[in-house]
KETI-272649 format. One record per residue (C-alpha): residue number from 1; residue in one letter; x, y, z. Coordinates in nm, 4 decimals, padded with zeros to 6 digits, always signed. Example, Ala and Ser with C-alpha at 12.3 -4.5 7.8 and 13.67 -1.06 7.14 Angstrom:
2
[r 1, 'a', [+01.2300, -00.4500, +00.7800]]
[r 2, 's', [+01.3670, -00.1060, +00.7140]]
This chain:
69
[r 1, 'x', [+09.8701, +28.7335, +04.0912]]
[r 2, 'x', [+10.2180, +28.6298, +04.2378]]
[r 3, 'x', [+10.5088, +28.9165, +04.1436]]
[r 4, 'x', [+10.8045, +28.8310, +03.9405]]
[r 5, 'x', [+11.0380, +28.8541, +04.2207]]
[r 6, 'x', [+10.8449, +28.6219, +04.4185]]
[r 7, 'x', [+10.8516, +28.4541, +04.1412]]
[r 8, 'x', [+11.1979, +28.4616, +04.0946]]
[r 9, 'x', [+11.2452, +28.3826, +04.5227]]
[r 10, 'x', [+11.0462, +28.0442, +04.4965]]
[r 11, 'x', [+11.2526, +27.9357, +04.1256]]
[r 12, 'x', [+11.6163, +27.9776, +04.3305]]
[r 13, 'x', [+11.5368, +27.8694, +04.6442]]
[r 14, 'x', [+11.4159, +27.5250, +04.4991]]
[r 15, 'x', [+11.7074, +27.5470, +04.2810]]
[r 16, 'x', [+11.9283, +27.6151, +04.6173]]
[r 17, 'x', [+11.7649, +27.3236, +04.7944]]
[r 18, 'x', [+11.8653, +27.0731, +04.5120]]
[r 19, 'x', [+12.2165, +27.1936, +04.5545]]
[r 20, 'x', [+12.2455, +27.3135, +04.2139]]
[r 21, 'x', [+12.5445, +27.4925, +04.1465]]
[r 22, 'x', [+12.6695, +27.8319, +03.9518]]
[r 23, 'x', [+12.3250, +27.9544, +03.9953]]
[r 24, 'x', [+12.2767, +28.3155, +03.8074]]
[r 25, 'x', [+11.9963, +28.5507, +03.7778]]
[r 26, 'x', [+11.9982, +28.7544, +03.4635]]
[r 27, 'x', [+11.8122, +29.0574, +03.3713]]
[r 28, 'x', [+11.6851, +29.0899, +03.0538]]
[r 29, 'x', [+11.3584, +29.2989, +03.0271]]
[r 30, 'x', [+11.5815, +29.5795, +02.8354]]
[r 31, 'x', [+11.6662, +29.3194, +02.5507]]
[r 32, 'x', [+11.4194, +29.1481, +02.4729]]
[r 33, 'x', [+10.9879, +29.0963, +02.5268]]
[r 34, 'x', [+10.9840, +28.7212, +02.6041]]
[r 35, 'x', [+11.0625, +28.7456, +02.9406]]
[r 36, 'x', [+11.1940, +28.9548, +03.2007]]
[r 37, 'x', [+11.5002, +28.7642, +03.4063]]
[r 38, 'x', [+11.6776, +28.4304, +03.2683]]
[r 39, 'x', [+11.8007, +28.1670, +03.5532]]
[r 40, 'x', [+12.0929, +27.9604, +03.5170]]
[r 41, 'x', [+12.1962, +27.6695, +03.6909]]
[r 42, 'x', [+12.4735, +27.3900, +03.6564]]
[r 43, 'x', [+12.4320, +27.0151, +03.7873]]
[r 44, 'x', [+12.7179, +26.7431, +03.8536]]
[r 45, 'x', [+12.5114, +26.4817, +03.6659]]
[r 46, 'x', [+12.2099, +26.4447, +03.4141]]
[r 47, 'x', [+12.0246, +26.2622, +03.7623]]
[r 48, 'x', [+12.0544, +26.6385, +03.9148]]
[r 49, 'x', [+11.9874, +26.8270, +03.6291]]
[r 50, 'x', [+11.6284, +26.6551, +03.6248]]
[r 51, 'x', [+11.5852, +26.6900, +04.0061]]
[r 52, 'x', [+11.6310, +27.0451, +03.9857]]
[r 53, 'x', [+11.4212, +27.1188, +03.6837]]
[r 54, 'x', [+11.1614, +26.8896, +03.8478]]
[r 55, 'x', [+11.1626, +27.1160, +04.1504]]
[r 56, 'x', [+11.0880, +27.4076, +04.0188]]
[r 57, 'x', [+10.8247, +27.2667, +03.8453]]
[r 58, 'x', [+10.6939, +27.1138, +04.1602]]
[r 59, 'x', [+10.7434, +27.4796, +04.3823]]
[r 60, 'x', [+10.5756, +27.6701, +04.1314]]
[r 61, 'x', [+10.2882, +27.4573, +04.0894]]
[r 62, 'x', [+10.2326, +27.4514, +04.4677]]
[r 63, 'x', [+10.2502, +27.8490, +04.4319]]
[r 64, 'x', [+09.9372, +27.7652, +04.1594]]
[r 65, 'x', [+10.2219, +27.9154, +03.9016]]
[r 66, 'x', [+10.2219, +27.7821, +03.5513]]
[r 67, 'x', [+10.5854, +27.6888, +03.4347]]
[r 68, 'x', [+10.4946, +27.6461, +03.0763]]
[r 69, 'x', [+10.8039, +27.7570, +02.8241]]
């Protein structure tokens, strides 16, 4: 089983290589038990937004991660 912070490597470096922008990392494991971080990330257009969302999907599948809601 992959680690969260490999997890977490693979989810903003696909983010980084769609150029997304105001990309933030948020810890939350001390506030709540439906997950442990919460990533952020802006696009210039609804054609980015999708690209990025659709590679993160793509990286985490090829790291045999689900990246169900």
């Amino acid at each position: 089983m992959i680690k969260i912070n490999e997890k977490l490597e693979i989810i903003v470096k696909a983010l980084d290589s769609k150029k997304a922008h105001n990309l933030k990392v948020i810890k939350i494991d001390d506030i709540t038990s439906i997950c442990d971080y919460f990533v952020i990330a802006t696009g210039n257009s609804t054609t980015q937004v999708k690209a990025l969302a659709d590679e993160v999907d793509y990286k985490m599948g090829l790291s045999r991660i689900l990246s169900e809601c």
